[in-house]
N, C-alpha and C positions, 0 to 999 in steps of 0.2 A: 417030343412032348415038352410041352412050357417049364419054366421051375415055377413053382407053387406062388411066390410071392413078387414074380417078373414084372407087373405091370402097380408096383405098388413102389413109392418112392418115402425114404426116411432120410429128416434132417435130422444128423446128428449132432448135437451142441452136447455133448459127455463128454469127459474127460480123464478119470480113473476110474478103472477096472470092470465096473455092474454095466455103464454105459456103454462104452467103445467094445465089451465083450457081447451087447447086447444087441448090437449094430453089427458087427460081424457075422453073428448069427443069421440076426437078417438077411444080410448080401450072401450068405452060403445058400439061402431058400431064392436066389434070384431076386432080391429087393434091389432099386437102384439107393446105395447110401451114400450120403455126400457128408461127407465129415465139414461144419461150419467152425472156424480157428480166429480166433483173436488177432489181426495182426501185433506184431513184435512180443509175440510171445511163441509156446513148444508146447506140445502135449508134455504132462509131467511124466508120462512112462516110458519117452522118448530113449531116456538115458537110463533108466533102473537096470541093475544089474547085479552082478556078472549074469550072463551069456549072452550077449553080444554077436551080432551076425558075425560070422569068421572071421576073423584077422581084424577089424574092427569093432572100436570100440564108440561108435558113433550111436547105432540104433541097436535098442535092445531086443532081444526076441519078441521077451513081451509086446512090445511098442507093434513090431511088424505082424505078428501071428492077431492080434486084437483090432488093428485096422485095413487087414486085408478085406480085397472087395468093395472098396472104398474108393468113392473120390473124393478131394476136398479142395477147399474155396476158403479163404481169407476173407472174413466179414467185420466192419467194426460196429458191433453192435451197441455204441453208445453215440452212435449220432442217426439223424431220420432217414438217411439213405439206405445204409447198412442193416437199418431195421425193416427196409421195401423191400430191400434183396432178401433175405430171409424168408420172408412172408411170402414173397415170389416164389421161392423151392418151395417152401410148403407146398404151395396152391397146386402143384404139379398134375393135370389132368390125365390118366392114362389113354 
């Protein structure tokens, strides 16, 4: 049996909390989510803490339980290329 939202694709451009919890959700109903990231920058939930995957202190729960299900791509969305490629995930035809 399909998952409910398999042939449906979400760009995620969020960042704390409503959004990348909202995207998640998604991808748990079978959406394909691709998280879009700024290059030289971090999601700001990357590091919030304490609880921290075990033994490090790198990524925070939060960060990985909110973007699981996810892929993601590095977009600079302040020049015109960057803004095709976006527009490109969009358009994603099932």
């Amino acid at each position: 049996m399909p998952a409910p939202l398999e042939n449906i694709r979400i760009v995620d451009m969020s960042r704390i909390l409503a959004g990348p919890w909202a995207g998640q959700l998604l991808g748990d109903y079978g959406a394909d989510v691709i998280k879009v990231k700024q290059p030289g920058t971090e999601d700001d939930t990357r590091h919030w803490g304490p609880t921290w995957l075990a033994g490090a202190q790198s990524e925070s729960a939060y960060f990985l339980s909110a973007n699981r299900n996810k892929r993601s791509v590095t977009v600079d969305l302040t020049v015109p290329a960057g803004q095709r490629i976006t527009c490109q995930l969009a358009q994603h035809d099932s």
